[in-house]
N, C-alpha and C positions, 0 to 999 in steps of 0.2 A: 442494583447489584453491582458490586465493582468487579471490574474487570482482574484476573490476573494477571500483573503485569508482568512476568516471565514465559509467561504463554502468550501475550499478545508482542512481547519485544522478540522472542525467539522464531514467529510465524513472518514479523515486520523481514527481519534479517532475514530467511531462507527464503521468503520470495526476494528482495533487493539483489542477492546472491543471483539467484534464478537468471535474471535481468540481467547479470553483469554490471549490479553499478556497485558504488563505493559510498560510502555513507555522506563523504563528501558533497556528491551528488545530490541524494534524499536533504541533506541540511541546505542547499543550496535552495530545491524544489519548495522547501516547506520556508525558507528565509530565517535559519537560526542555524547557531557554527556544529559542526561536525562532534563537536564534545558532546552535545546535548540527544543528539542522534544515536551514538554509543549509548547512552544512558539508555535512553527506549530501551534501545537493543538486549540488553544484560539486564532489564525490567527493575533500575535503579530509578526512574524515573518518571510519574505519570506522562500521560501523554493528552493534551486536549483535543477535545471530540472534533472542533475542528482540523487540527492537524490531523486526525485518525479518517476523516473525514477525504482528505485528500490525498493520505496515503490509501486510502481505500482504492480512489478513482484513480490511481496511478498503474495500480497492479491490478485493477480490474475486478477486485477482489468484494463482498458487499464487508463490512464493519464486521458483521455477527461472525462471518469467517474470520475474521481476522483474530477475533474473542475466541473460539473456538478451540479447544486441545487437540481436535481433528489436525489430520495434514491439509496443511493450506494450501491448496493449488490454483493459480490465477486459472481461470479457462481462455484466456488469453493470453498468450504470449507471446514475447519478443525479444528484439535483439537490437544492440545500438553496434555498427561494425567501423564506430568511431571511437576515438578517444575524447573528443570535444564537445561531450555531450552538457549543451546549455541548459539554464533552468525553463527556457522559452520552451525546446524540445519536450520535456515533461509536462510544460504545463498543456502544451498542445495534447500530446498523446492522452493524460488524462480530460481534456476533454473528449474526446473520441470515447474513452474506456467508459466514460458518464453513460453518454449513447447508449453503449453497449450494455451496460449492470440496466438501464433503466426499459429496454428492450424485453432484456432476460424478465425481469419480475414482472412487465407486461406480460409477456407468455405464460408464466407462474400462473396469473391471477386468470387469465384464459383459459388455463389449465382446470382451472377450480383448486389447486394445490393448497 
């Protein structure tokens, strides 16, 4: 099934927003220019599963959320109280958020869910 990609570019933006970063940022994290980031964004543009993939683990968020027409809410969040936020910072953080999403569906399946 494909994704819609104005529901998944408009869930991308409102958590990025949340964050306080700048698309600049996100095209930095993912290693393509800020033009293409926009596109997501405004759902001009697919997006590859691996980039979605990474944008998942940045915002902590699982994929299917992200697919989702629901309101997208990271259950983590943060805050960067810099302006010099490197792409090393994110890639950090999303590993940490990996941790974290791969915890949560432990507990899910613990759950019986």
């Amino acid at each position: 099934m494909m994704p819609d990609l104005k529901t998944l570019g408009a869930n991308i933006k409102t958590l990025r927003q949340r964050a306080g970063l700048r698309q600049k940022h996100i095209a930095g994290y993912l290693g393509v220019d800020q033009s293409l980031v926009s596109k997501f964004e405004s759902g001009e543009r697919a997006i590859s599963s691996d980039m979605l993939d990474k944008i998942a683990a940045l915002f902590c968020c699982p994929v299917s959320v992200l697919m989702s027409p629901n309101e997208c809410e990271s259950p983590v969040l943060f805050a960067f109280r810099t302006t010099g936020v490197e792409g090393e910072d994110l890639e950090a953080l999303a590993m940490i958020n990996r941790i974290a999403l791969n915890q949560m569906l432990m507990d899910e399946l613990l759950e019986g869910r």
